[in-house]
N, C-alpha and C positions, 0 to 999 in steps of 0.2 A: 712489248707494247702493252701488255695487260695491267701489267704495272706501274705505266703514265695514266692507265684508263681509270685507276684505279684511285689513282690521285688526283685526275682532276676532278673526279666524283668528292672527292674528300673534300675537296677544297673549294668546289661550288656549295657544297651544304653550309659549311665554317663558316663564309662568305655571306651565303643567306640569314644563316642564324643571327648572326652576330648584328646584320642591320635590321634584323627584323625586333630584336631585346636592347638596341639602343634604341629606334623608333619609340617604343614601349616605354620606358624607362626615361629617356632624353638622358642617360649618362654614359658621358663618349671614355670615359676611362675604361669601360669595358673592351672597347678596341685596343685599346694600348695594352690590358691584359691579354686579349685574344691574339694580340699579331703576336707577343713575345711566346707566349704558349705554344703556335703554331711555329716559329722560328724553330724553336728547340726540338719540335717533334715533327714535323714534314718538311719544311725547308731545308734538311740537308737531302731528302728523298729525290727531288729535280735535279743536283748536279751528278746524285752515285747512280741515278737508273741510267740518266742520256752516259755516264762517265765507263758504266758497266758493259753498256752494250755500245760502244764503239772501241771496246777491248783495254782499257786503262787508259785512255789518251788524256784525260783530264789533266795532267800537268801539264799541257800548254795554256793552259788558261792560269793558269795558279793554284789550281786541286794539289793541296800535299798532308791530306791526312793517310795517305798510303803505308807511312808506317806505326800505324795502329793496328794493321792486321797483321805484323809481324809479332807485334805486341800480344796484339788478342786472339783473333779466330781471320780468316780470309772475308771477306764481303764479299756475297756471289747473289746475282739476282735468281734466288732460287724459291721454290714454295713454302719456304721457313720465311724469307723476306717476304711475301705477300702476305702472310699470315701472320707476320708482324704488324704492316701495315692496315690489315683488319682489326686488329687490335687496337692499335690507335687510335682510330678512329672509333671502334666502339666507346674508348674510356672518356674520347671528348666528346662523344655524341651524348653518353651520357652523363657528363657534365654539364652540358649545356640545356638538358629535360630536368636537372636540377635548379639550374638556374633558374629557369622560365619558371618552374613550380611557386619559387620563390618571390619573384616578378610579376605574376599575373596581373596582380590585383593595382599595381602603381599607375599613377594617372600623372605624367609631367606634369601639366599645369596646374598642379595644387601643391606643387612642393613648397613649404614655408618659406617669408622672407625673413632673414633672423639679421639684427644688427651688427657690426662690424666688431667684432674683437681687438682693444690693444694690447699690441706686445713689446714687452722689453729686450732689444738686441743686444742688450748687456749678457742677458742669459745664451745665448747662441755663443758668444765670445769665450765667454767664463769655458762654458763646458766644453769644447775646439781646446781650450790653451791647457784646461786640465788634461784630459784626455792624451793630446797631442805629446805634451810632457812624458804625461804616464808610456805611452806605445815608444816612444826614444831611450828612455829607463830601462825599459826592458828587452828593446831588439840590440842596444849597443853592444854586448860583449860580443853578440852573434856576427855581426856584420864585420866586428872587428876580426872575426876568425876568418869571414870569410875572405876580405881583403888580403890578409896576409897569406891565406892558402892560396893566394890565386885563382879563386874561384867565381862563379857568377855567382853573386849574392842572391837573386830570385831563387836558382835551384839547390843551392846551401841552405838560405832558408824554409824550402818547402821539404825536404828531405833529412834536416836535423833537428832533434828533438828537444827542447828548449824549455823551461820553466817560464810559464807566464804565455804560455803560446797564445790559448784561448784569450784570455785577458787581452794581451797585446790585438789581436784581430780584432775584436771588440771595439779596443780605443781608437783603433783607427775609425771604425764604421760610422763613431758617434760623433769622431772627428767630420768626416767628409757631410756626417749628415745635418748636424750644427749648421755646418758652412750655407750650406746650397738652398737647405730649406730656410734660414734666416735672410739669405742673398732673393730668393724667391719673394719674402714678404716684405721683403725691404723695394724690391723693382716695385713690386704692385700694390705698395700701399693706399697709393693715393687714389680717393674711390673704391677701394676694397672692398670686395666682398663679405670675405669671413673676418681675415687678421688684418690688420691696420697697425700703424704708428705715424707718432709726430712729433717731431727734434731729431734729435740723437743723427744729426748730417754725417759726422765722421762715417756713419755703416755703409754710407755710397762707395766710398773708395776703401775701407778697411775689408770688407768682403772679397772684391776679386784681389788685393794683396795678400790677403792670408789664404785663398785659394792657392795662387799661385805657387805660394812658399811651400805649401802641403803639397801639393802638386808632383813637386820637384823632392820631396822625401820618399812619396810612395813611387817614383819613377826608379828611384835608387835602388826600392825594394822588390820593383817588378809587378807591385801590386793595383789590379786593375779594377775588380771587380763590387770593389767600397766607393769609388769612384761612378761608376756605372750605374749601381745601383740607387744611390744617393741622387745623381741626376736624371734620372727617371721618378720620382717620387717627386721630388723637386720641381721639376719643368711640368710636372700633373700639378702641385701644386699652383706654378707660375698661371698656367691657365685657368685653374679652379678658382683663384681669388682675384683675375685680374680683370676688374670692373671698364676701364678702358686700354685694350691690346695696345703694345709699341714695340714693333717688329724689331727695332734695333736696341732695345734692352734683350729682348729675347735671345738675340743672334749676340748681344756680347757672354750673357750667360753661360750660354751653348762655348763658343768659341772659349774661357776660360778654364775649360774640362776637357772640350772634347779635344785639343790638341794635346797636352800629355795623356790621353787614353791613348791616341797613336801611335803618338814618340815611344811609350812606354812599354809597346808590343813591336817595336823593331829592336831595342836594345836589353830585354829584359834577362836576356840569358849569355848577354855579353860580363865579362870580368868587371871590375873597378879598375883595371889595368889599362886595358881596352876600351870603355867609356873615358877615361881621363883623356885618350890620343886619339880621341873621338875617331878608333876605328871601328866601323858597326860590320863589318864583313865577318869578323873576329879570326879566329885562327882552326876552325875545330873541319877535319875533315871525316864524314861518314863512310862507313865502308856501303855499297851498294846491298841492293833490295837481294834476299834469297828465295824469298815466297815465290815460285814459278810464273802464277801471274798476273807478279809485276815486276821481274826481273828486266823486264824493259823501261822502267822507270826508272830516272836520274834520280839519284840524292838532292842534289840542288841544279835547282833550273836558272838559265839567263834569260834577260831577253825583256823587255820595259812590259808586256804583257803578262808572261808571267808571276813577275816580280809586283805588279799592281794586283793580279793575282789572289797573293798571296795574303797581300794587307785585307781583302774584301772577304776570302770564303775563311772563317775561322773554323778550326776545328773542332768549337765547342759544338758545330751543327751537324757533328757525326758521330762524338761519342756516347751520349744519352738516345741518339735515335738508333743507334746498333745494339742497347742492348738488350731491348725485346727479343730481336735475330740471335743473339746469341745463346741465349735462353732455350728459345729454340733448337735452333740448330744444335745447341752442345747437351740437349735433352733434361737442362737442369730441372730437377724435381722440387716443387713449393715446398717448403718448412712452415707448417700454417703458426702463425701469431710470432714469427718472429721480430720484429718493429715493436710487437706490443710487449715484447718481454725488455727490449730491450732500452725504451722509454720506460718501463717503470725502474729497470736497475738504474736509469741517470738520471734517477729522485734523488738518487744516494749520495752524498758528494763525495769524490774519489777519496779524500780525506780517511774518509771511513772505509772503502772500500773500494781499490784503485780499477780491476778488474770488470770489465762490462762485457755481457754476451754478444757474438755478433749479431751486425746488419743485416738486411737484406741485401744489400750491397758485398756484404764478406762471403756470404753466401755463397753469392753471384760470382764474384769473382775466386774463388775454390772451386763447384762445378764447374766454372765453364775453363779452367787451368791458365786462368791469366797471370803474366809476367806481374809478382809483387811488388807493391813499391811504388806503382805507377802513377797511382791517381785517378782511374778512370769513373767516369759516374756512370749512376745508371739512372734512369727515368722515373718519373712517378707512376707511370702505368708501371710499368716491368717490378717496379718495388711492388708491387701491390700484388700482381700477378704472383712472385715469389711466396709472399703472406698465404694467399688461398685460392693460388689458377687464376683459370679464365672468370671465375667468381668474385675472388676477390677484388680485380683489376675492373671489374663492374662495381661492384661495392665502392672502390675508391674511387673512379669516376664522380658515382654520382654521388655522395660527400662532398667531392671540393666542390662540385656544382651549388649544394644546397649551401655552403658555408659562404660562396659566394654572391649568390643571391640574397641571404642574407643578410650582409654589408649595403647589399645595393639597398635591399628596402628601409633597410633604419638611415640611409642615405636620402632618402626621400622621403623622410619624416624627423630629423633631428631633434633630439630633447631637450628643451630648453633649461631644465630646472637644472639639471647637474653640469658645469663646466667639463671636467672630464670625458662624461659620454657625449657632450657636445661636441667635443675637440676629435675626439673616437667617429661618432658619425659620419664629420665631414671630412675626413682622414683616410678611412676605414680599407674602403674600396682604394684607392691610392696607392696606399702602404701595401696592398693585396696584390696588385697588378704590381709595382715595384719589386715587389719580392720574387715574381714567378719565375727570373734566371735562373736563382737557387730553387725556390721550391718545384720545380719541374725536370731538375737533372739531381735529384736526389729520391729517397725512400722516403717512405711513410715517416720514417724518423723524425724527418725535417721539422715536424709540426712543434715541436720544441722550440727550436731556432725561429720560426714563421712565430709563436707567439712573443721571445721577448727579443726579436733583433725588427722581424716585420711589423709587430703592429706598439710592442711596450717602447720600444727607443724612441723613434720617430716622433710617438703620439704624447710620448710623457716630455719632451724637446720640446713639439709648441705646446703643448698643456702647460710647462712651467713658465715658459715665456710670457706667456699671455694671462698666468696665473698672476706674475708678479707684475705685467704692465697695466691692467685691470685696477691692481689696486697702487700703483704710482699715478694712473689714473685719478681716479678717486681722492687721493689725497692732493691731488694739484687741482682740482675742480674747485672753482668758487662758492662759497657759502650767499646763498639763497640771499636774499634780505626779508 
């Protein structure tokens, strides 16, 4: 019990904070960053504490991250996990004293009214069809391996080594993000806020079409998280610029993403064999659980609760919140500045120099003697912590706090003279909360990635659109007399 006590305290503070710096501020993006934050670092806390001490019973509900401790280390509600959870919460407490630092001074009602930007959906298209092209270029030999091996293409892909990897993930991202955020300014132009447009009728229906086609590619590849991300960015956008709501543009939006995000996490580790005979059960049996306990745990559960289960608790919300505890528990000792060695060797491009020192993450998973190969993440506190203790995991707290706070105040004062940092501004904060699934279940590393996937893709996407609709703009404007 001390460790529900422990959490509701966590989570009455969160709770407070959070409406006390949007009251302030008047920008509600900050909750869409605050819930997904808390997702990734307490919300799996509720179903392993009540899952822990009713002795593993959690799989009747749909609980089936139980074999990640065969994987990793056992989950035991012990004084390493409380002192996990103290940590946590230090790193977002002090994130959130950076925040406010940054915040103090903003006054809602005097944020600027700045005129309407147009953009051209031409540029959204273009860069989807290049892109799109390019990531089909380069996954096709792959895929074709995997079909013929009879393999699940998701985990062939994630576990074979590929020329154009990087790249190919990319093209997707710029894909999904084209899409969603031109679909966004295309619903809510009319009266717009920020971005506007006017003609160009075919983007009504060419947008959920080419959604849906892309849709149905990354479904083939298992791939969910270009998706996910893109629509959260997107739907912050849909709100941010949409001068009068209409719940059922919203709701078709939503509904052309979010149904292959679902379809795509029941069938993702099925074969091309098996998907064609649309059988989703597949064929693969596990041998049971060895870990003592939870040797009373099935492999796979039946039963309509379960199985609903299943689809709702993901296990993204226990392996970045486990691995504080394992730190812990497995006694790993910090490598101080290792993220900062290891950001400056991937200045270098491998080209030159194909070798990079580990993560914080490599680390991590070396002391604490994790099964290689897996995939597990670790948290942005726990990366931090790794860097320099209990010190450093304060240090990085309170950084993203100030970094975030400062998004929000140039958000509440946008520059009018430069396009770009205009477009950055009202962007800024968005792209930041959009990004937090990744940037919160990884290391300090990530800030790489957070500057040119979180904030250069996105920002330079509407900056060009709106760069060249501005001046199609312009040139179709009538001459004065």
């Amino acid at each position: 019990m001390i460790s529900y006590l422990i959490l509701i305290a966590i989570t009455a503070f969160v709770v407070w904070a959070t409406v006390w710096i949007v009251k302030r501020t008047g920008q509600w993006t900050f909750v869409v960053g605050m819930a997904v934050l808390y997702a990734w670092t307490f919300l799996g806390a509720w179903f392993f504490i009540g899952d822990a001490l009713s002795g593993y019973q959690g799989y009747h509900i749909g609980l089936n991250y139980y074999y990640l401790m065969e994987k990793m280390f056992p989950f035991e509600l012990d004084r390493n996990y409380r002192m996990a959870l103290l940590g946590y919460f230090a790193y977002t407490a002090l994130m959130i004293v950076g925040v406010w630092y940054m915040v103090r001074r903003i006054r809602p009602g005097k944020i600027p009214v700045v005129p309407a930007r147009m953009v051209d959906h031409r540029v959204f298209f273009l860069l989807a069809l290049v892109a799109g092209l390019g990531s089909f270029a380069i996954i096709r030999p792959v895929l074709m391996d995997a079909i013929a091996a009879h393999l699940s293409i998701y985990q062939y892909t994630r576990h074979t080594e590929y020329a154009g990897a990087s790249i190919h993930g990319l093209c997707n991202e710029l894909v999904c993000l084209s899409l969603l955020l031109g679909w966004a300014i295309q619903l809510t132009g009319r009266n717009a806020r920020y971005f506007t447009s006017r003609g160009q009728r075919w983007s009504s229906w060419a947008y959920p079409s080419a959604l849906i086609v892309y849709s149905l590619y990354l479904m083939l590849l298992g791939n969910r998280h270009e998706l996910f991300m893109a629509l959260i960015l997107g739907s912050m956008v849909f709100f941010l610029n949409n001068g009068l709501p209409r719940r059922w543009q919203f709701a078709l939006y939503l509904a052309v993403v979010f149904v292959p995000l679902m379809v795509t996490g029941k069938v993702r580790n099925l074969t091309w064999q098996e998907m064609s005979a649309l059988d989703l059960e597949g064929n693969q049996k596990l041998p049971p659980f060895t870990l003592p306990i939870i040797q009373h745990v099935p492999r796979q559960t039946k039963g309509g609760i379960p199985e609903m289960g299943e689809r709702i608790f993901s296990n993204e919300f226990f392996c970045a919140h486990f691995s504080l505890y394992g730190i812990l528990r497995k006694e790993v000792r910090p490598k101080p500045y290792i993220s900062v060695r290891y950001i400056a060797a991937s200045m270098v491009p491998r080209m030159m120099k194909e070798e990079r020192p580990p993560t914080a993450y490599d680390h991590y998973a070396e002391q604490a003697q994790l099964e290689p190969g897996q995939g597990y993440t670790i948290h942005q506190a726990a990366g931090w912590y790794i860097n320099g203790g209990w010190a450093g995991l304060a240090i990085g707290g309170l950084l993203l706090g100030l970094l975030w706070g400062g998004l929000m105040r140039m958000r509440a004062a946008p520059p009018l003279h430069s396009l770009v940092w205009h477009v950055f501004a009202i962007m800024g904060t968005s792209c930041f909360a959009a990004f937090m699934p990744i940037l919160i279940r990884d290391g300090p590393e990530i800030v790489k990635a957070l500057v040119f996937e979180g904030f250069a893709m996105p920002i330079g996407i509407v900056f060009l659109a709106t760069f060249l609709g501005c001046r199609r703009e312009s040139r179709n404007k009538p001459i004065a007399p």
